[in-house]
C-alpha positions, 0 to 999 in steps of 0.5 A, spaced: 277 479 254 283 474 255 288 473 250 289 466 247 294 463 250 301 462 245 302 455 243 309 452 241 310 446 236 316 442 240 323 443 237 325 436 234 332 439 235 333 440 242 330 433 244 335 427 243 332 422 236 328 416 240 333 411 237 341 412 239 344 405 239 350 407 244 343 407 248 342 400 248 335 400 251 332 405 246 333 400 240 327 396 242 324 402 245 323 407 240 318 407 235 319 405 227 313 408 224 311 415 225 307 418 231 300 419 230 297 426 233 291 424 237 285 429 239 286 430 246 278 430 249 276 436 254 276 432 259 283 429 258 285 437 258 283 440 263 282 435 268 283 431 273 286 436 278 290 436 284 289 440 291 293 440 296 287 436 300 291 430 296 297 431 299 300 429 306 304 434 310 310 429 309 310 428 303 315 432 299 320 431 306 324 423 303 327 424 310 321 422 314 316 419 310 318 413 311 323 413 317 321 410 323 320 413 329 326 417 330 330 413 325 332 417 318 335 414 312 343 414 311 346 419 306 347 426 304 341 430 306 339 435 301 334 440 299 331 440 291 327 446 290 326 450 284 320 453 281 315 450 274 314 455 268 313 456 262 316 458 256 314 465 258 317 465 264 310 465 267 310 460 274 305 454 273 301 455 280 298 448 283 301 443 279 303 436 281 311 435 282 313 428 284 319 425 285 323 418 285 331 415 286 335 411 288 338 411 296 345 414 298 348 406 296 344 407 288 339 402 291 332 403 289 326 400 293 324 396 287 323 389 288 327 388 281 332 392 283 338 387 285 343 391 285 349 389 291 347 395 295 342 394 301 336 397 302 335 402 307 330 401 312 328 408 313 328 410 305 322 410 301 326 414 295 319 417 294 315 424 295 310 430 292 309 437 292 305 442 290 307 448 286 305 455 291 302 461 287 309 463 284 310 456 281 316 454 287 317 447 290 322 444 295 324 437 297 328 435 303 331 428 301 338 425 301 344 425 295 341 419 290 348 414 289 350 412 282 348 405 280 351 400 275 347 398 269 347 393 264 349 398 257 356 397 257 360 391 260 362 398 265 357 402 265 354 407 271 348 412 271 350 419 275 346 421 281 340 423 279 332 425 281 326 423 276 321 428 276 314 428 274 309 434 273 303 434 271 299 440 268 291 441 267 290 433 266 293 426 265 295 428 259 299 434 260 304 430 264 311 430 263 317 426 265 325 428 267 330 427 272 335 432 273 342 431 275 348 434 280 353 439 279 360 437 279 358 429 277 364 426 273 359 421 271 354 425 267 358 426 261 360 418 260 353 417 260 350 413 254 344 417 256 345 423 256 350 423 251 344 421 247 342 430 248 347 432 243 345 440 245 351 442 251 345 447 253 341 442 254 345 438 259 346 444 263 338 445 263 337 438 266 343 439 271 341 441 278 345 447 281 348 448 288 346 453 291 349 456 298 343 460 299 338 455 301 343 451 304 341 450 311 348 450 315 349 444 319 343 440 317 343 439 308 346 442 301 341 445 296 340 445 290 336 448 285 332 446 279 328 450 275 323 445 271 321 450 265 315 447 260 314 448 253 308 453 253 301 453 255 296 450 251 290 454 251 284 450 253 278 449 248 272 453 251 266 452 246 268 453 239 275 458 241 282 458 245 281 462 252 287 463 255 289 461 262 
């Protein structure tokens, strides 16, 4: 028989409060009355899924996705891989990593963006993968520029990637972003200020990493996205495990 799988209550003092006033944008964002738990449905926990019949070949590779026909976007070509687990260390296989940024000038392709920087003709600033059996992901794409943006009179955003995975369901989708080693703006950010833990800033900080570097051709980075626990899934009346 399988063991029901460990279920983790989320650890209210590792995440930052919803409201921080230094973080201007949460003041009108963040609820003002408790959060209400609902029930999740079988459905909503266990499916829709995705298949690499969903993806394109191209689409975790940001430097031709979009490009014309042999053209590539400008900036520093890099590599962001790393591996999904669980707070147990156990790989998440077959799930669904998404990523979107800025390009090499801080400009997203948005058309509410209107930040000074040109729009590159040959950068979509968006990709997605599968994880492999082991959990791994990789994406080829270029270094994302800082951008300014209106919190304080002079304030900028480190370079940063957003992430999004999914898990069994739509329910199960968590939402992040991670940011570069060795950036001077990540501790002046009003929004990473908001994470009182320096761990886990570190956590959401993407690492160099030589190893994987393809010499000639792009840096890489390593980002391990761990998840909070696996939530057993309900069959019938009881808790099966994975």
């Amino acid at each position: 028989m399988s063991k029901p799988g460990e279920y983790y209550q989320r650890d209210r003092a590792w995440h930052p409060p919803a409201l921080d006033p230094s973080y201007k944008t949460s003041v009108a964002r963040s609820p003002r009355l408790a959060l209400i738990s609902l029930q999740n449905s079988a459905s909503e926990i266990t499916g829709p899924v995705f298949g690499h019949n969903d993806i394109d070949p191209i689409d975790n590779d940001l430097l031709k996705n979009y490009a014309q026909a042999g053209e590539g976007p400008i900036g520093e070509r890099i590599i962001l891989h790393g591996r999904v687990l669980d707070q147990n260390s156990k790989p998440v296989a077959n799930t669904l990593v998404e990523i979107w940024q800025a390009n090499a000038g801080g400009r997203y392709r948005h058309k509410k963006d209107t930040y000074l920087a040109p729009v590159d003709p040959n950068f979509g600033g968006c990709g997605r993968t599968m994880t492999d059996e082991n959990g791994y992901y990789y994406f080829r794409t270029v270094k994302p520029g800082a951008y300014p943006w209106r919190n304080f009179i002079n304030s900028w955003r480190p370079a940063h990637i957003h992430l999004s995975i999914f898990g069994s369901g739509f329910a199960q989708r968590l939402i992040t972003q991670c940011y570069f080693e060795g950036d001077p703006l990540i501790p002046k950010c009003p929004i990473v200020q908001s994470i009182s833990d320096p761990t886990a800033v570190q956590q959401l900080t993407a690492r160099i990493d030589m190893n994987a570097t393809i010499p000639l051709d792009s840096i890489a980075y390593r980002f391990d996205i761990v998840l909070r626990g696996r939530r057993a899934t309900l069959f019938e009346n009881r808790l099966e495990g994975d």
